[in-house]
C-alpha positions in Angstrom: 10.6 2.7 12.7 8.5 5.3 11.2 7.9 4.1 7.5 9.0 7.3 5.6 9.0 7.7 1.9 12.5 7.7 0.1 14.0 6.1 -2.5 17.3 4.1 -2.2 19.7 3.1 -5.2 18.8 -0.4 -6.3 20.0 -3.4 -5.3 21.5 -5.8 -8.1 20.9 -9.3 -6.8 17.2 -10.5 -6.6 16.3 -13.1 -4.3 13.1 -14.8 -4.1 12.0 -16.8 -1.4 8.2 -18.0 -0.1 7.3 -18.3 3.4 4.6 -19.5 5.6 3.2 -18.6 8.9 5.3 -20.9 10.5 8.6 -19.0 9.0 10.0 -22.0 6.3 10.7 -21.1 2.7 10.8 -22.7 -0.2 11.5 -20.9 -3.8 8.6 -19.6 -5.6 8.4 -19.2 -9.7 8.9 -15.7 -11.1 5.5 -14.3 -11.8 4.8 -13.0 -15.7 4.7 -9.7 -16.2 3.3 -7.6 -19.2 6.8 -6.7 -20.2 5.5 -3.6 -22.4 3.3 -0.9 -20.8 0.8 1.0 -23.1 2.8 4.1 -24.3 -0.2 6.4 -23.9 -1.1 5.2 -20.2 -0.3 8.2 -19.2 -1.5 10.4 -21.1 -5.8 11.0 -20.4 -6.4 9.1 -16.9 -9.3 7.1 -17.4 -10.9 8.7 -14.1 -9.7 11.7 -12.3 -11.4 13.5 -10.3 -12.5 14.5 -6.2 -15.6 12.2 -4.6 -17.2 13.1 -1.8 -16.4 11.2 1.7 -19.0 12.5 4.1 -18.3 15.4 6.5 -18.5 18.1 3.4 -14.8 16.6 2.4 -13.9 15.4 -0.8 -10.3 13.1 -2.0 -8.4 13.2 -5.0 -8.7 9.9 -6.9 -6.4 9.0 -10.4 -6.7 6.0 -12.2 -5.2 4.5 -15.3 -5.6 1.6 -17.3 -8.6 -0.9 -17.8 -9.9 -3.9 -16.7 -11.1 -6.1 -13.4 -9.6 -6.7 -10.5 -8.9 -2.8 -9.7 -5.6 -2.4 -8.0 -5.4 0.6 -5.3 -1.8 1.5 -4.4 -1.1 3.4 -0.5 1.7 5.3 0.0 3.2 6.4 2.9 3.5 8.6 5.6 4.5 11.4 5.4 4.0 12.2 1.8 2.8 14.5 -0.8 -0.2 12.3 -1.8 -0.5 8.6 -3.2 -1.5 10.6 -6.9 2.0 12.5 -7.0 4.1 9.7 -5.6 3.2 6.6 -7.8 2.0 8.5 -11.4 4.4 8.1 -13.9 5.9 5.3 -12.3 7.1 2.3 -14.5 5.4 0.7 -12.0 1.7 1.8 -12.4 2.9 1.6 -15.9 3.4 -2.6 -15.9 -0.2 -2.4 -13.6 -1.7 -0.7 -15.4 -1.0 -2.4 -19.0 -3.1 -5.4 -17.6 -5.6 -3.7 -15.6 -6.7 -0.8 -13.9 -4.8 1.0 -11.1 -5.9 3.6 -8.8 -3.7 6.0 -6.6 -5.6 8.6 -4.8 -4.7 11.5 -2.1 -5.8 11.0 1.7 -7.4 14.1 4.0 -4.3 16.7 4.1 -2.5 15.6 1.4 -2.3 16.5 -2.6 -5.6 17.5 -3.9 -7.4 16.2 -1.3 -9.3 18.4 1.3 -7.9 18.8 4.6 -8.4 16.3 7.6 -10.6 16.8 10.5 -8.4 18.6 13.1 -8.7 15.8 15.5 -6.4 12.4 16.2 -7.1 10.4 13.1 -7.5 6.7 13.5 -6.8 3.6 11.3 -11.3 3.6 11.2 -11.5 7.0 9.7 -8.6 6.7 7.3 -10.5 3.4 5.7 -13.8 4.4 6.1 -12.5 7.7 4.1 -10.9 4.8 1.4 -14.2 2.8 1.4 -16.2 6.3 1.1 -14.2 7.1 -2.3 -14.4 3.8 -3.9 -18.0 3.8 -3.6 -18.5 7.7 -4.7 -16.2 6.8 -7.7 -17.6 3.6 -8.8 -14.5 1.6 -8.3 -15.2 -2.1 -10.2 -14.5 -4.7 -6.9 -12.6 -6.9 -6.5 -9.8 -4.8 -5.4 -6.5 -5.7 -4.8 -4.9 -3.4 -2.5 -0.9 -2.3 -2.3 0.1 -0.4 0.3 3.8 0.7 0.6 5.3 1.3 4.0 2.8 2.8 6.4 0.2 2.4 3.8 0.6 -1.6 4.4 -1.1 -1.1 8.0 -4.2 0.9 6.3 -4.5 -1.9 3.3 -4.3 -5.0 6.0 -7.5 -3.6 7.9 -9.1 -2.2 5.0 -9.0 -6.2 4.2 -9.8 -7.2 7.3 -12.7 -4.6 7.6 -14.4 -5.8 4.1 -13.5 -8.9 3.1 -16.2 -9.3 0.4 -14.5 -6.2 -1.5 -10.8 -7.5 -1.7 -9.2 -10.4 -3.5 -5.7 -10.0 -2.4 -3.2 -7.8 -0.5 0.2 -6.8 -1.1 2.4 -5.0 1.1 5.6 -3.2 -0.1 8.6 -3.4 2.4 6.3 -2.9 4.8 8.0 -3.3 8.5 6.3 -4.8 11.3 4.4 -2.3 13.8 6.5 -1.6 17.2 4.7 -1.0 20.8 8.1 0.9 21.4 7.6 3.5 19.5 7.2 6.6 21.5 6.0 10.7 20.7 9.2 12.0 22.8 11.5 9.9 20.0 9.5 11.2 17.0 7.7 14.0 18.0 6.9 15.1 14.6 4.3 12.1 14.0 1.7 13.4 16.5 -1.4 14.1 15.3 -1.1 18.0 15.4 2.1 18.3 14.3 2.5 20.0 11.1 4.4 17.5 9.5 1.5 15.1 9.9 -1.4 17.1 7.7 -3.2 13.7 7.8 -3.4 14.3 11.5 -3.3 10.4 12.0 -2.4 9.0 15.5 0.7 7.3 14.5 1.7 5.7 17.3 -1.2 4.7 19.2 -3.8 4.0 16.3 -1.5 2.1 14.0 1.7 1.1 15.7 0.8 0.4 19.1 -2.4 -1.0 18.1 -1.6 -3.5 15.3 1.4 -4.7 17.4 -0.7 -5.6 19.9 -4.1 -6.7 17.8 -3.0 -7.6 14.1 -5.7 -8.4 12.1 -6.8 -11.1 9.5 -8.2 -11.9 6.5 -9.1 -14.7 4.3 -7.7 -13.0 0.7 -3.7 -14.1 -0.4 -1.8 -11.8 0.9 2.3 -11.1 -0.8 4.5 -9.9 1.5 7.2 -8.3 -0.1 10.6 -7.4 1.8 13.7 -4.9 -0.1 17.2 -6.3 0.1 18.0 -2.8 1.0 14.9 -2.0 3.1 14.0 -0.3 6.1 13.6 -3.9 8.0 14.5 -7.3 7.6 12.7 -10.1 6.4 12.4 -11.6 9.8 11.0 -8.7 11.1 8.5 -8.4 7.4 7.5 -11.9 9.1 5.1 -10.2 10.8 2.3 -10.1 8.4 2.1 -13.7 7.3 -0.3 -15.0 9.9 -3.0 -12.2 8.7 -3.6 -14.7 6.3 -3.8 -18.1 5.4 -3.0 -17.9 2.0 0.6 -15.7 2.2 3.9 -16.0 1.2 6.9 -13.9 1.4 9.3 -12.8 -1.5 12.2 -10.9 -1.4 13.2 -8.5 -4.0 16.4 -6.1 -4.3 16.1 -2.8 -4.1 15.5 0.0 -1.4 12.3 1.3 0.8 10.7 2.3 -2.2 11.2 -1.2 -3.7 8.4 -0.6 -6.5 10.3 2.6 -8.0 13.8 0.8 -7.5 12.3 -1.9 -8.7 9.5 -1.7 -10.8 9.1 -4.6 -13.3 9.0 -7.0 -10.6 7.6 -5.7 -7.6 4.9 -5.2 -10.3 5.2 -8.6 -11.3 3.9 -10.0 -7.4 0.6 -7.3 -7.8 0.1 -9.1 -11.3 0.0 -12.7 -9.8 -2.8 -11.8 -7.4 -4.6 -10.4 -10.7 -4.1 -12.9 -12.8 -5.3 -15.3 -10.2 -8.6 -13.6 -9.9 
């Protein structure tokens, strides 16, 4: 299913479990989190601004917070821009009270400038990604989050520049379908204008990550909603990317890290802490 961006009523039961390519779990300790957010994280970002990508196009970039490993949060699609949807989260908020943590619009979205009017692919979007971090001086090691259709963008950008990224967590992210077709969802075509991003849903990301997934060498936290948009079998998906992954599940909706902030923060603050 389309990964769409809306948030559910959370759950009140939190299970966590740990699995391995192979599909067995075993229980996993509760990460530490900074229980206590700086108060004025949100006040003055600590960079905001637009960087050039190439082409005469420039994207929106917000960050807040201090510190190394710099986490870079995807949203998904559609949506109003990565800066609008996660700022002011408690989220970003526990993130950002350990380290710095970067949301940024992508081409046709927010403050960003509009996409080429072509069919986007998953190359463009990340080379656009790897384009801004190196305009804005981003500190690597990055460890990247992407939410529902953002988790297909933060796999490859892994998988595309492994030297960069030190760890990958995907957020309710559902596994991509070959079955998955324009004349069921016409609105995700690339000139459709509900899709200003003008990405090639289905056969760029869906159809082609079902059928190629990537991998990677960085830890990779695949983390599956109680109340999600699939299940964790399906979430399953993802662990062979890497050989260091483990699945956790965590209550709350498709928008598991505003249902359920502290600890969906809590799995980004592992990979962190562990680098």
């Amino acid at each position: 299913m389309i990964r769409t961006v809306g948030v559910l009523a959370a759950a009140t039961v939190l299970v966590t479990a740990c699995s391995s390519p192979r599909g067995d779990s075993t229980p996993v300790a509760e990460p530490a989190a900074d229980p206590s957010p700086s108060l004025d994280l949100f006040g003055e970002p600590a960079v905001d601004g637009r960087f050039a990508v190439g082409d005469g196009r420039e994207l929106a970039l917000r960050c807040w917070g201090a510190g190394t490993p710099t986490v870079v949060l995807e949203t998904g699609h559609p949506n109003p821009g990565g800066i609008q949807d996660f700022e002011g989260s408690s989220f970003v908020g526990e993130i950002g009270a350990r380290t710095r943590v970067c949301a940024y619009d992508r081409a046709g979205t927010g403050l960003s400038d509009a996409a080429p009017s072509r069919p986007r692919s998953a190359d463009d979007v990340i080379r656009d990604l790897h384009a801004l971090l190196t305009a804005s001086e981003a500190d690597q090691p990055y460890v990247l989050v992407g939410a529902s259709f953002g988790g297909m963008i933060v796999t490859y950008y892994a998988a595309q520049y492994p030297d960069q990224v030190a760890g990958v967590v995907l957020l309710d992210v559902p596994a991509p379908s070959e079955e998955l077709t324009l004349k069921e969802i016409p609105e995700v075509a690339w000139d459709h204008p509900a899709n200003p991003e003008h990405v090639d849903v289905i056969p760029e990301f869906e159809g082609r990550f079902a059928r190629e997934p990537v991998s990677f060498d960085a830890p990779l936290v695949v983390v599956t909603a109680t109340e999600g948009q699939s299940s964790v079998e399906d979430q399953r998906f993802w662990l062979p990317l890497s050989p260091d992954a483990r699945q956790v599940e965590l209550s709350g909706g498709h928008d598991v890290w505003a249902d359920n902030p502290e600890e969906a923060a809590a799995q980004v603050l592992v990979l962190v802490e562990a680098t």
